[in-house]
Steps between C-alpha positions, in 0.01 A plus 500: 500500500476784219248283379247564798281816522403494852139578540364687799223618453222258242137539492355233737777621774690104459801656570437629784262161628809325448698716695238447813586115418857587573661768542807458237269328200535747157311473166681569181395474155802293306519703185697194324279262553176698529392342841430655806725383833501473844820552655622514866758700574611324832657222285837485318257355187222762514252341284239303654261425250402549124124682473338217267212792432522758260404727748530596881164396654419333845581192340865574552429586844341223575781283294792711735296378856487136360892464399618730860746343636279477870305251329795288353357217737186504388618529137731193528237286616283608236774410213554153693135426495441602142814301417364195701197493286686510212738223576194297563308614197825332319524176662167478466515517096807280487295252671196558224771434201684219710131333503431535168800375330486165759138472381573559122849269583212193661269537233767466202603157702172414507445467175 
C-alpha cells in the first residue's frame, strides 16, 4: 500500500461524507495508477471501489451510497433485472436472424 496517499482532508469535504456513510470508508489517491480509491479498512481487502472520475466530487458520494453493502439487496435485483432484459433482448434477435434465413431458405426453394 506505498502506493496509496491517503487523503483526509479534499476540497468538497468527500472524505469526510464518506466517512458519515461509514465509519471505516478511506479515500486514497493510487499514485501508480493515477486513480483515486475508496478503501475500507474493516476488510482484510481494503479496497472497495476504483473512482472512475478524475476528481472527488459528489458523484463519488453518490456512487459509494449506491454500491454500500446495506443495499446489496436492492443492488442484486437491479443486476438480475437488467440482466433479464438483456437475455431477452438476445433471444429476441436470434429469433429476427432465425426468421430471416427460413424466409431467404423458402424463397430460394421457391424458385
Amino acid at each position: 500500500m506505498s502506493n496509496l496517499r491517503w487523503i483526509r482532508n479534499d476540497l468538497f469535504s468527500i472524505a469526510r461524507r464518506l466517512k458519515e456513510i461509514d465509519r471505516w470508508y478511506r479515500v486514497a489517491f493510487n499514485v501508480e495508477t493515477e486513480r483515486f480509491e475508496v478503501h475500507n479498512l474493516r476488510q482484510a481487502h481494503t479496497l472497495c471501489l476504483v473512482v472512475p472520475y478524475e476528481t472527488l466530487d459528489a458523484r463519488t458520494v453518490d456512487m459509494v451510497r449506491k454500491t454500500h453493502v446495506s443495499r446489496a439487496d436492492e443492488l442484486l435485483a437491479e443486476m438480475e433485472k437488467h440482466n433479464s432484459l438483456l437475455e431477452k433482448q438476445k433471444d429476441y434477435e436470434v429469433g429476427q436472424k432465425v426468421m430471416a434465413r427460413v424466409e431467404e431458405t423458402l424463397c430460394k426453394s421457391n424458385q
